[in-house]
N, C-alpha and C positions, 0 to 999 in steps of 0.2 A: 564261338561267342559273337554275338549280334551287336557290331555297337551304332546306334543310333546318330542320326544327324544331324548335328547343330545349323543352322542356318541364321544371320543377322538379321535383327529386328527392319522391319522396314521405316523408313520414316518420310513425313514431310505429307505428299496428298496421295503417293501410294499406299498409307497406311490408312485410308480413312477407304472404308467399304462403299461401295458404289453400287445400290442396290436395286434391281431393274425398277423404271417407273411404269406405275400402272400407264395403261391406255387412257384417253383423256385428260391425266393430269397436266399438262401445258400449262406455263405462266396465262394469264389473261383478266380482263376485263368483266363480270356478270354481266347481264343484263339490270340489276338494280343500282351498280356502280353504274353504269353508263349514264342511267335515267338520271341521277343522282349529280353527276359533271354535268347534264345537258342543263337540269334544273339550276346548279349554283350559277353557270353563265349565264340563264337569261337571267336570274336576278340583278349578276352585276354589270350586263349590256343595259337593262331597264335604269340603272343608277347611273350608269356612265353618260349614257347617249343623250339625257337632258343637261346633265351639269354640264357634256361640252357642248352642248347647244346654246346654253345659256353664258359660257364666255366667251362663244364666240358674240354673241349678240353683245353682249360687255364691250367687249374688243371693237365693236364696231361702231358703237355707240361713242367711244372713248373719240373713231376715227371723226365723227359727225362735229363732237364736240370742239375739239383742235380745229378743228374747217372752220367752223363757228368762229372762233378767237380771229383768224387769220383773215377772213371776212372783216374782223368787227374793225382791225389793227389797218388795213388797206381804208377801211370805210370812212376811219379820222383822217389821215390822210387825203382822200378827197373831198372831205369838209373843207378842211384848212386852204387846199387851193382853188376849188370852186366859189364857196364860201355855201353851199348848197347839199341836198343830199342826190344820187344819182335819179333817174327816175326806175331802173332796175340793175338787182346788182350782178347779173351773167348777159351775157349775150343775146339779143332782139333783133327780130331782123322784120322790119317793117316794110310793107308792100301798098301801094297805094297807085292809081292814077297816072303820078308824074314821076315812077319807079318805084325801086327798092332800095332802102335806107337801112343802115343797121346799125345799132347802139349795142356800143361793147361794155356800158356800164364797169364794173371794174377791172375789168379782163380787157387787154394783156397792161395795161400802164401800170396798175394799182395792185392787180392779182396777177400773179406770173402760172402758179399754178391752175390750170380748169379743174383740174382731180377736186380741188375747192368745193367746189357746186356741187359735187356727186356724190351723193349717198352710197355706202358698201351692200346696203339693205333695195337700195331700188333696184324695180326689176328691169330696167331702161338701162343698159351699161354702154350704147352705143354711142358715142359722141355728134355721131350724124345727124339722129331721128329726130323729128320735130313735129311740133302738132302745130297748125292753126287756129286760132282764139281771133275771137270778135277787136274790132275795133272797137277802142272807148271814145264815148260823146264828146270826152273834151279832149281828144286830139287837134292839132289845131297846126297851119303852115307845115305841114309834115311831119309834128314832132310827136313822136310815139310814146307815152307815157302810162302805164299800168294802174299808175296811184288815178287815173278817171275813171277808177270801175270802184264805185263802194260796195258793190256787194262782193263776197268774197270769195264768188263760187261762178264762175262763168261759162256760159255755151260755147262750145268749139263750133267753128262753120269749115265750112268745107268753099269758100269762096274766095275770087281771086285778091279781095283787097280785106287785107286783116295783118296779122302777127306772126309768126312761128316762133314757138316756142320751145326751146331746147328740152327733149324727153329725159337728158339727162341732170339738168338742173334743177336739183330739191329745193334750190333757197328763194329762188322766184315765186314757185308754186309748181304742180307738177297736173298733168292730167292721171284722173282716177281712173283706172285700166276697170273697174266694177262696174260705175257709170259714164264714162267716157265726158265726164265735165272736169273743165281746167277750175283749179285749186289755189286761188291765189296766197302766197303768201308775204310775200313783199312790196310793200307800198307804202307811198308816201304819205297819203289821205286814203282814211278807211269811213269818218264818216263826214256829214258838211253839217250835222246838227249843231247847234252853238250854244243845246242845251244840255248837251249829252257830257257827262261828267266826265268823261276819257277825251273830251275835245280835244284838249291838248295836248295832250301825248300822240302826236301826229307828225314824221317826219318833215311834213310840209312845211312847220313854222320853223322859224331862223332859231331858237333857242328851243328845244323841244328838252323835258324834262329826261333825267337820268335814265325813270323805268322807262321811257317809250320803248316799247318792240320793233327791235328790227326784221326779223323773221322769224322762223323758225323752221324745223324737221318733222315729219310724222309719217316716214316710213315706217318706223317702229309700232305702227299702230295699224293692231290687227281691227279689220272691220265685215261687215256682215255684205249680203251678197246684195245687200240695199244700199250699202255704203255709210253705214250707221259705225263709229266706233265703239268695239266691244272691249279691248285692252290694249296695255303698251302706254309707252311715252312718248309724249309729245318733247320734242328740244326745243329751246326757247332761248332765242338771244336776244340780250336788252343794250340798249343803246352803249350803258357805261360800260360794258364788256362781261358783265355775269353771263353764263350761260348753265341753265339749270332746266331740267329733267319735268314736268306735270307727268299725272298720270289722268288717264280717261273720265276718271271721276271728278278731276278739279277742271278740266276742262270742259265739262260737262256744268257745272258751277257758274260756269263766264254765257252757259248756253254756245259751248264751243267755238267764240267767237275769243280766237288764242291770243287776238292781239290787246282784249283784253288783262292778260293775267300779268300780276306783279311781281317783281323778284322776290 
């Protein structure tokens, strides 16, 4: 008699049949999945890589702004004990004849910080570099003063007796790397008409009204290979301490003459 043999059920992952796999079947990727990942990234590299562009430019503008207050907060300050406004508010260093003279305007007594002066947007980060700018007409016993230049846009010279102008200070004015002319934007007299209705909003006079413009920022402002601005904001600090944002088009309004514009 034959008796047959029982053997115990198997369990657990020996009982589950392990059936040979074809050739080629490997885990993997198609090539239409692939396309398909490469495709969803660039969509959201194209969405990312402006919006951080654009806070960082936020962020920087934020940093320009606070410089701006900090400027304005030193600027009362040396009202109250001058009784005066400076004739520039970074550092000058004046070259003439009977030497070199240099006017620290707020820096170091009034501003402790120079990071102050400096834009995150310029492309001048060196604290060294300087350009030379023309003497103005009304300089007079040595004294170097920027507000004798009414126009707002001046020739650099390349000669012994002139200016230097710190490349890294925005709130004076800066030279335009496009056209290589100095940008003023700080000054005390911008014009000497007595008919011109902005007469007096001119740092020059003893009581000058709230809106007068102190300076302003415009690295933010992209411009063309002419040196024409095409976008961005201009920063705008006014005497009473506002500091607010134009964009290319209202400055464009005043005929880009920024010391025109109102809070």
């Amino acid at each position: 008699m034959i008796r047959r043999l029982r053997f115990p059920a198997r369990t657990g992952r020996a009982a589950t049949s392990t059936a040979p796999q074809r050739a080629g079947s490997c885990a993997g990727f198609s090539l239409i999945e692939l396309l398909t990942v490469i495709a969803i990234i660039a969509i959201l590299a194209s969405v990312i890589f402006p919006v951080a562009g654009i806070v960082r430019a936020r962020a920087q503008q934020t940093k320009v702004m606070t410089n701006l207050h900090s400027i304005q907060a030193a600027l009362g300050i040396y009202k109250l004990d001058e009784h005066t406004y400076p004739s520039s508010l970074g550092p000058v260093i004046f070259q003439s004849g009977q030497g070199t003279t240099s006017i620290n305007g707020l820096f170091p007594e009034y501003l402790k910080d120079k990071g102050a002066y400096v834009s995150p947007a310029n492309e001048v980060q060196d604290p060294d570099a300087a350009y030379p700018v023309d003497v103005p007409a009304s300089a007079a016993n040595g004294a170097f003063d920027l507000s004798g230049m009414p126009p707002t846009i001046v020739e650099p010279t390349l000669t012994t007796k002139g200016a230097m102008i710190n490349g890294w200070d925005n709130m004076d004015g800066h030279v335009d790397p496009k056209t290589g002319r100095y940008i003023l934007h700080y000054s005390r007299y911008r014009t000497f008409n007595r008919n011109d209705p902005d007469y007096k909003r001119q740092l020059g006079f003893r009581n000058p009204p709230e809106d007068t413009v102190v300076t302003w920022n415009d690295s933010f402002v992209k411009k063309s290979d002419a040196g024409d601005a095409i976008s961005g904001d201009y920063i705008v600090l006014f005497l009473n301490g506002t500091v607010k944002k134009f964009s290319v088009k209202q400055a464009s309004d005043v005929r880009f003459q920024i010391w025109r514009l109102t809070p």
